[in-house]
C-alpha positions in Angstrom: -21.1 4.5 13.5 -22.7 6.5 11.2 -20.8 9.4 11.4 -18.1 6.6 9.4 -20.4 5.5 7.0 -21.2 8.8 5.8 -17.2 9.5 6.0 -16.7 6.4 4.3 -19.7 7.2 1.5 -17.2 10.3 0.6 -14.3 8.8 0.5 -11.8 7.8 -2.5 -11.8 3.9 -2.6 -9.0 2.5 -3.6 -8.1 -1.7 -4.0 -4.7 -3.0 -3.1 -4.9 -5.9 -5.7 -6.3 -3.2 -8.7 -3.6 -2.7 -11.2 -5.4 0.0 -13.2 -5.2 2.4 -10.2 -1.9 4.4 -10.1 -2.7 4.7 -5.8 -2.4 0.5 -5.7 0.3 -0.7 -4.6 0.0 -3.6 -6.6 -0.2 -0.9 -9.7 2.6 -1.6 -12.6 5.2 1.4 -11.3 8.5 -0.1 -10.6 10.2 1.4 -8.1 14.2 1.8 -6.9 14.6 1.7 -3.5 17.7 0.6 -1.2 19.5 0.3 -4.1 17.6 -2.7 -5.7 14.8 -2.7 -8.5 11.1 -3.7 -7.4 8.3 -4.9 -10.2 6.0 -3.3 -7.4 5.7 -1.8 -4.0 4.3 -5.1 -3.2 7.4 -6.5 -4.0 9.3 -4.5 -1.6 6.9 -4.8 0.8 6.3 -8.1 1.8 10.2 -9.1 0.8 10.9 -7.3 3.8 8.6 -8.4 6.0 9.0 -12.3 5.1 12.0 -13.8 7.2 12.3 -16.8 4.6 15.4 -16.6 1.8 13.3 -19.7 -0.1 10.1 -16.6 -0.1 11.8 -13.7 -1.0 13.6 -15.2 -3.6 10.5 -16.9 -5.2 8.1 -13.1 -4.5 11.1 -12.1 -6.7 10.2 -13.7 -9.3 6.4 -13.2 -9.6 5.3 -10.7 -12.1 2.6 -8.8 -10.5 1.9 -7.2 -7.2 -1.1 -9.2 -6.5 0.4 -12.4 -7.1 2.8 -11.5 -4.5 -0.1 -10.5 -2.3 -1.6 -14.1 -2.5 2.0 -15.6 -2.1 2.4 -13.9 0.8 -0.9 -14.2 2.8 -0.7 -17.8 4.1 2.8 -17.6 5.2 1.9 -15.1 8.2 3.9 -17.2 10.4 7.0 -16.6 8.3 6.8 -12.5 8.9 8.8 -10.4 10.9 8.5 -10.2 14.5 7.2 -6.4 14.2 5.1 -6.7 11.1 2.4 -5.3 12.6 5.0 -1.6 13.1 7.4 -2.2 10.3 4.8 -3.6 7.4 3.3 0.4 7.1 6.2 1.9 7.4 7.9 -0.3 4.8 4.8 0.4 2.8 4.7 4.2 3.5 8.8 4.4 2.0 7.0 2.3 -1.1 4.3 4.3 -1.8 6.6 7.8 -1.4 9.1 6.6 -3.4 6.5 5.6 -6.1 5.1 9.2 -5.8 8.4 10.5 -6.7 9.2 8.4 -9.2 5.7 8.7 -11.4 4.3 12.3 -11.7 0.9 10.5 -12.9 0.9 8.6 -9.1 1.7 12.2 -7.6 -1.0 13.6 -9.6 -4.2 10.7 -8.6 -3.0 11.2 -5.0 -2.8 15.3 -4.8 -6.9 14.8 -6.6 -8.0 13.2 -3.6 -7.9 16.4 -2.0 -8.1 15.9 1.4 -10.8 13.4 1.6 -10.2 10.5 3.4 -8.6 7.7 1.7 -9.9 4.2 2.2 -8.9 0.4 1.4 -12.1 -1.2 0.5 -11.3 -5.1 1.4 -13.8 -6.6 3.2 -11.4 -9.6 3.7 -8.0 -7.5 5.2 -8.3 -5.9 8.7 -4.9 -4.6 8.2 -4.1 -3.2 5.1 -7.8 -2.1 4.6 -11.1 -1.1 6.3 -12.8 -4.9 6.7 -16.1 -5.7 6.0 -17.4 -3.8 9.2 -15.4 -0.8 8.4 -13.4 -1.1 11.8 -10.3 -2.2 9.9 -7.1 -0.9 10.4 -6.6 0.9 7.2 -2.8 1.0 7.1 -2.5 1.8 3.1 -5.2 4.8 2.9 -3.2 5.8 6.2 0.0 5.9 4.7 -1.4 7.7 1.2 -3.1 10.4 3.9 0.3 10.9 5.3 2.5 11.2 2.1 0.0 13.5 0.7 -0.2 15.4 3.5 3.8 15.4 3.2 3.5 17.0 -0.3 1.0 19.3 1.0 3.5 20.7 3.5 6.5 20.6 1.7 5.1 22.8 -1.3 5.8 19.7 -4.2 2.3 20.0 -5.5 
């Protein structure tokens, strides 16, 4: 357990919900992706992980990624089957496309070096690393592995 902490103490924080950070993915980058327009990766997100035409259509209409992030919570029931598979990988085609989109996004990712990236919510288990630090982490996961991606591929 300490071994984490001290992991944890290095690590570049970032906040779903911040919209000052370009590595949010609530952060004010609009993004093309399947052909369609999304305010935020949030958008994109949890429209495809909510089965509900009535939700999508009204998470279409917010303005800003964290108000879709507090639409969205308390109608769990209403995700897909396999949100727990496709929500990061939905998340991960977000976040790249965002990267390749913004050169200013590329550029606050590729300064994390390769420290670990974390999601500092002490609320969500999944997106983030909980209040005990034993959360999932699925959004500093997916930055890891896009940067990781750029890393290999030379795009730096």
């Amino acid at each position: 357990m300490f071994q984490l902490g001290s992991k944890i103490e290095n690590a570049v924080k970032i906040s779903r919900s911040d919209l000052q950070s370009p590595l949010s993915s609530c952060s004010e980058h609009p993004i093309v992706l399947e052909n369609q327009n999304w305010a935020t990766c949030e958008h994109y997100v949890q429209t495809k992980c909510l089965r509900s035409d009535t939700h999508i259509q009204i998470i279409d209409k917010l303005l800003t990624g964290a108000e879709v992030i507090k639409y969205a919570k308390p109608w769990y029931r209403f995700k897909i089957k396999n949100y727990q598979t496709h929500g990061p990988i939905f998340m991960t085609r977000a976040l790249y496309t965002k990267v390749q989109m913004y050169d200013e996004v590329k550029q606050a990712l590729l300064a994390t070096e390769d420290k670990l990236i974390v999601e500092t919510s002490q609320y969500d288990y999944f997106w983030g690393i909980g209040r005990d630090l034993r959360g999932h982490n699925h959004l500093g996961k997916a930055w890891m592995n896009i940067r990781d991606k750029l890393n290999q591929s030379g795009a730096c």
